[in-house]
Structure formats: C-alpha cells, structure tokens
C-alpha positions in Angstrom: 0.0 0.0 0.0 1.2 3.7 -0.8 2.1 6.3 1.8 -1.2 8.6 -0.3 -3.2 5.4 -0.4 -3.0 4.8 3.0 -3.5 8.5 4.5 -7.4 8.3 2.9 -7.9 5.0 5.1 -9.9 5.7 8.7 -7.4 6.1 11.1 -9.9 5.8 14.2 -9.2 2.2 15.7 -5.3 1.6 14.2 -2.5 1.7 16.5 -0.2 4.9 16.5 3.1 6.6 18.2 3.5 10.2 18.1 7.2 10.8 17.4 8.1 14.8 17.7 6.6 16.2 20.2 8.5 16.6 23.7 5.4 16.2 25.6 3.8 13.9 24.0 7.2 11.7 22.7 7.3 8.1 22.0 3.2 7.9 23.6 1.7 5.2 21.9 -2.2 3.7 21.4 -5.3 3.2 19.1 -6.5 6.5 17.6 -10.3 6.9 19.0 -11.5 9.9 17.8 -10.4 12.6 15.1 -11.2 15.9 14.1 -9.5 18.2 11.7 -6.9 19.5 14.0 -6.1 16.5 16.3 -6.6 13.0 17.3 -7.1 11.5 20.9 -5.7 8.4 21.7 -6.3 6.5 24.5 -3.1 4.8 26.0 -2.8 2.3 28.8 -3.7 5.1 31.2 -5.5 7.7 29.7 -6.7 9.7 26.6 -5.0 12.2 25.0 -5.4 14.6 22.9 -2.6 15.5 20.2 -2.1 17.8 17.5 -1.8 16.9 14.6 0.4 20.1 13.4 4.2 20.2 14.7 4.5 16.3 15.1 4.5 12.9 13.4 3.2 10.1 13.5 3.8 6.4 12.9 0.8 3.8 12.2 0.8 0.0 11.6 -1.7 -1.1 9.7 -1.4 -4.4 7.9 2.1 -5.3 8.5 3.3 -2.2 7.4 4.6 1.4 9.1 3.9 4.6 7.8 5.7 8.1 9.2 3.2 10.9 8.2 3.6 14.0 9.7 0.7 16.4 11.4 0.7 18.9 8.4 0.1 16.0 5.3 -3.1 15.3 7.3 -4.8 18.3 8.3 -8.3 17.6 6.7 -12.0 17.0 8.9 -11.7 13.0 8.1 -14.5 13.2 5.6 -12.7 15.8 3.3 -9.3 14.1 3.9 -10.2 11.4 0.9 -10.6 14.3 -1.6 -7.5 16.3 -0.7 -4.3 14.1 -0.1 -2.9 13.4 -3.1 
C-alpha cells in the first residue's frame, strides 16, 4: 500500500506513536477519535489529545509502518479522501 493510499484509510481504531513532540514523545495507542486539528488516543492510562500540526506520526496497519507527519493530514476526516494526493 502507498504512503497517499494509505492516508485516505480511517485512522480511528489503528495503533499509533506520536514521534516529535516533547510532551507527548514516543506515547503510543489506538487512535479513537479525530477531528480536523487533532486526534485523541487513549493509551494504557488515559486519553489524550494531540495535534496533529508540529508532530509525526507512525501507524501499523497491515504489517506495514507509515511516518506521516501532522501537516500532510490536516483535513476533517470526511474531506481528507478528496484532498491528499
């Protein structure tokens, strides 16, 4: 699967670790809810909310990684199939 494939898949429900951000480094756990700015993921602990500007992201979905940073995916999750190219 493609990096531009993938980013139009629902991302609620897969596993993720946010990469950049000092205060939120290396905090990983299943994406369960997204808006256009953020996504809150709920860890062994708690649920988060992170931003999708200013950090990346790493999400395994079928066997695979993809790195996609904040920025490539700042789209309501309805519009994001239309825009990423």
């Amino acid at each position: 699967m493609k990096k531009s494939d993938f980013m139009r898949t629902e991302l609620i429900g897969m596993e993720v670790e946010v990469l950049s951000a000092p205060c939120y480094a290396w905090m990983a756990g299943r994406v369960v809810d997204e808006t256009k700015n953020t996504f809150t993921v709920a860890t062994a602990r708690s649920e988060r909310m992170v931003p999708k500007k200013g950090n990346e992201f790493r999400f395994s979905h079928l066997n695979e990684e993809f790195v996609i940073a904040g920025s490539e995916i700042l789209h309501r999750p309805e519009d994001r199939i239309k825009k990423v190219r």
